[in-house]
C-alpha positions in Angstrom: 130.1 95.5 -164.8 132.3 97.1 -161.6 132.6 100.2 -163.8 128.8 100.5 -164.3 127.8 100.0 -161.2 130.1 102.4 -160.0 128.9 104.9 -162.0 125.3 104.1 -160.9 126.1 104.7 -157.2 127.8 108.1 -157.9 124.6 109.1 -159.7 122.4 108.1 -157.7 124.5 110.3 -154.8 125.1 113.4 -156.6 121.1 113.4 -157.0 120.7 112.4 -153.7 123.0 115.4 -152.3 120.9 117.8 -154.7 117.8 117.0 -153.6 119.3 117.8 -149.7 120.7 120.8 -150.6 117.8 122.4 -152.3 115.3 121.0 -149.8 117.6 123.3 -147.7 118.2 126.0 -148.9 114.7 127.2 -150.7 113.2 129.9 -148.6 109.8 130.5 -150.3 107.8 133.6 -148.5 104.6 132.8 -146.7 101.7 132.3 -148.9 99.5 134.4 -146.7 101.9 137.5 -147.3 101.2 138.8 -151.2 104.0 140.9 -152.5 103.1 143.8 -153.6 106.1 146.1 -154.2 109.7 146.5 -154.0 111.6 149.8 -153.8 115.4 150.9 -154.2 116.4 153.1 -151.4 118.9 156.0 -151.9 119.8 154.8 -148.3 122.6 153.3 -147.1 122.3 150.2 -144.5 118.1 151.4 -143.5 117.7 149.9 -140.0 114.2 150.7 -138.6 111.0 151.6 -139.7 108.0 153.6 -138.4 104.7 154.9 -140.4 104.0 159.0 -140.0 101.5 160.0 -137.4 99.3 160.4 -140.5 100.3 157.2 -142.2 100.6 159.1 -145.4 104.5 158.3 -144.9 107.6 156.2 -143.6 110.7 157.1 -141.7 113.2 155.3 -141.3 117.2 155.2 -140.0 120.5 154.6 -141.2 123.2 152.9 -139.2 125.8 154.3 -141.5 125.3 157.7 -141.1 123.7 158.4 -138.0 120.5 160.0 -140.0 116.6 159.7 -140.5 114.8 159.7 -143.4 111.5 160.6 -144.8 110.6 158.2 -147.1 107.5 157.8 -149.3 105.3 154.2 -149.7 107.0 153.6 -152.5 110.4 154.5 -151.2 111.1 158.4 -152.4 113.1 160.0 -150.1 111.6 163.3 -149.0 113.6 164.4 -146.4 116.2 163.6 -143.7 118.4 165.0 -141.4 121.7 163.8 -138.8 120.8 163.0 -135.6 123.5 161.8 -132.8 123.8 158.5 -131.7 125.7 155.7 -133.0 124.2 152.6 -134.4 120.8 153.2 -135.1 119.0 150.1 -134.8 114.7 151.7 -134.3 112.4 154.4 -134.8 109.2 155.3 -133.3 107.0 158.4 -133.7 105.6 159.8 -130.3 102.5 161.5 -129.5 102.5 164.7 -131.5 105.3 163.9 -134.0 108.1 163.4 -131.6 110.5 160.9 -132.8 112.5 158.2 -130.3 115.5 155.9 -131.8 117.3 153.6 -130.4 121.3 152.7 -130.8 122.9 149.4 -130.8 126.1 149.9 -129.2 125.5 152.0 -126.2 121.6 150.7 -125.5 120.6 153.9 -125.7 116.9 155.7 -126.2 116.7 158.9 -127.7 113.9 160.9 -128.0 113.8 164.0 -130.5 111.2 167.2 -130.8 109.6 167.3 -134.5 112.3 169.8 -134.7 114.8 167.2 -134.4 116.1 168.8 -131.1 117.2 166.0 -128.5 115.1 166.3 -125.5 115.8 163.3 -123.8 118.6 160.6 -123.7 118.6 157.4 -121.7 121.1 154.5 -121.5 119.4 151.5 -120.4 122.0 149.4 -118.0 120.5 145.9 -119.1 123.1 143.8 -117.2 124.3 141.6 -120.2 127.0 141.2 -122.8 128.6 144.3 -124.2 129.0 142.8 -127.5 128.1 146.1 -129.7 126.4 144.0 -132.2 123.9 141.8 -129.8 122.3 145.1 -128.4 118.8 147.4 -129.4 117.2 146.7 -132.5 113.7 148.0 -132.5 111.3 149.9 -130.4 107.3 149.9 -130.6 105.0 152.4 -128.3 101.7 151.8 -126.8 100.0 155.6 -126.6 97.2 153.9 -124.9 99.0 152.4 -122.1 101.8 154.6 -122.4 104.1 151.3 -122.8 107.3 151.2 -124.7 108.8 148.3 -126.1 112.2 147.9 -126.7 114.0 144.7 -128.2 117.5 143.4 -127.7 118.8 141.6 -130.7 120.5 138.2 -129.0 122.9 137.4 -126.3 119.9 137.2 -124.7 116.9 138.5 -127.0 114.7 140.5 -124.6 111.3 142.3 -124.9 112.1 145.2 -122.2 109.3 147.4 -121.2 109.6 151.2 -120.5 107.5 153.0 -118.9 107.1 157.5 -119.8 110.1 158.2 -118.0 112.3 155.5 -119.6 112.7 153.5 -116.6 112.6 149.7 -116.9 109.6 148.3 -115.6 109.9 144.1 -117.5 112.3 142.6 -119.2 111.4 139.2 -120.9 114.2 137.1 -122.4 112.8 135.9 -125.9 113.8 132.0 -127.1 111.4 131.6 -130.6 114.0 132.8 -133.2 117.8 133.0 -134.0 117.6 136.7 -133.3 115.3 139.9 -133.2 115.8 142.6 -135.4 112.4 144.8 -135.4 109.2 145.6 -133.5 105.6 146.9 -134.4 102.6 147.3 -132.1 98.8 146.4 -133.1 97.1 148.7 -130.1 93.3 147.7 -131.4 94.3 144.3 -130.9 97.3 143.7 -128.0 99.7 142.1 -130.8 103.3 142.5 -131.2 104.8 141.8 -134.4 108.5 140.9 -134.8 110.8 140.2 -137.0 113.9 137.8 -136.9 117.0 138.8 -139.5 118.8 135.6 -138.7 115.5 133.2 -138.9 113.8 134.9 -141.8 110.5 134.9 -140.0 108.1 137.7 -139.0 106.2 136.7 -135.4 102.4 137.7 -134.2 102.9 137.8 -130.8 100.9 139.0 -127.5 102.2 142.0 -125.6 104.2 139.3 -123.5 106.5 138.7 -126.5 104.9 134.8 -126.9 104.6 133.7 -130.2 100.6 133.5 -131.7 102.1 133.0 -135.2 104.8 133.2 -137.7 105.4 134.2 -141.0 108.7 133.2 -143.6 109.9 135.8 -145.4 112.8 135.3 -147.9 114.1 138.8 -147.7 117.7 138.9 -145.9 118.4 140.8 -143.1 115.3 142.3 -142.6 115.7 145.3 -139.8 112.7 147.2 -139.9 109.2 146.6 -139.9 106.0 149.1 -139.9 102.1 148.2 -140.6 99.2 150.3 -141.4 96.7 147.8 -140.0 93.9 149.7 -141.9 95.0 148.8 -145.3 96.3 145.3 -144.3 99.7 146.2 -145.5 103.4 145.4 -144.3 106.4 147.7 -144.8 110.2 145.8 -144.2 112.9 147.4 -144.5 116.6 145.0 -145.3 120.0 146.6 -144.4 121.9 143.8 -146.9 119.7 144.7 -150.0 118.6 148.1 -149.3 115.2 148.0 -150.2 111.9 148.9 -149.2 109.8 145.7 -149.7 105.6 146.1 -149.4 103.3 142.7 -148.3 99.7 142.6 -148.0 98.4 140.3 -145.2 96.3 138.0 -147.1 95.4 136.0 -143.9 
């Protein structure tokens, strides 16, 4: 009778412990966010993510080898070419097709002619831990306002704003999510959209960085982000799997 009983309570706690652990540890995407594609990149560790000034195409960057890439929808490379700058972390296209990154390490913004000449290079002194891995991760411009937003990954998370000469004009420390890893702007409607590696979570925010609402996504370490807000249609980018992954906003 001791023997049975025994062997009742071990049952009973090794179904216990399963039900804990996958309670934990499922991750289902958002229901609102339909998948509609997933892409293999001939890219190693894509970090950033930006749609052409004709949002016919993407670009993104790679942290490995210091280089941008011309990517189609479905992930077809098209072209690239080395820039300088260590850690790449963001891409944005400016004005007439000139392109700004940022790097991780040094906190720097770089901003490149459609030639990919460097025409301008600022370090932003943000006054904070010089871990190399805790620094820029994305970047988002405002041509209306002439805004840029720039967001530091943790240690603190920031929303810093820039103004045309690259000068610091806010800074915004950010407490919603484990980290923040990428940055899009919705101009027609004042929303910020970012992303969190560590949480798994894609945030609608105001232009104050305040969470409006959030998103899961089960896609790990998810580093870039771009939306063509016509089409209802979101572009991440993960540095673990290498893949270009394509949601439609179903909200």
């Amino acid at each position: 009778m001791k023997m049975l009983l025994i062997i009742i309570l071990i049952s009973a706690l090794l179904i216990s412990c399963s039900g804990d652990n996958k309670k934990k540890f499922t991750n289902e995407t958002d229901s609102r966010l339909e998948l509609t594609g997933s892409y293999k990149l001939n890219i190693r560790e894509p970090s950033g993510l930006t749609l052409s000034s004709d949002s016919e195409f993407l670009w993104t960057v790679s942290d490995q080898y210091s280089s941008l890439y011309k990517i189609t929808k479905n992930g077809q490379l098209v072209d690239s070419a080395e820039i300088s700058g260590a850690g790449l972390e963001g891409i944005e296209i400016f004005g007439n097709n000139y392109f700004c990154v940022v790097t991780e390490r040094d906190r720097g913004v770089l901003l490149y002619t459609p030639e990919i000449k460097l025409k301008k290079r600022v370090l932003l002194d943000l006054d904070m831990s010089n871990e190399e891995n805790s620094g820029i991760e994305g970047i988002a411009h405002n041509p209306v306002t002439g805004v840029t937003y720039i967001l530091n990954e943790k240690n603190p998370g920031l929303l810093i704003e820039i103004n045309d000469k690259f000068d610091i004009v806010k800074k915004k420390k950010l407490n919603f999510a484990k980290d923040y890893s990428g940055l899009e702007i919705d101009t027609s409607k004042n929303h910020l959209w970012i992303i969190s590696d560590e949480s798994q979570l894609l945030f609608k925010c105001d232009l104050d960085g305040s969470p409006i609402d959030s998103f899961k996504v089960d896609i790990p370490q998810i580093e870039g982000i771009a939306i063509d807000f016509h089409e209802n249609l979101i572009y991440l980018v993960s540095d673990k799997t290498e893949m270009l992954y394509v949601f439609r906003l179903t909200e």
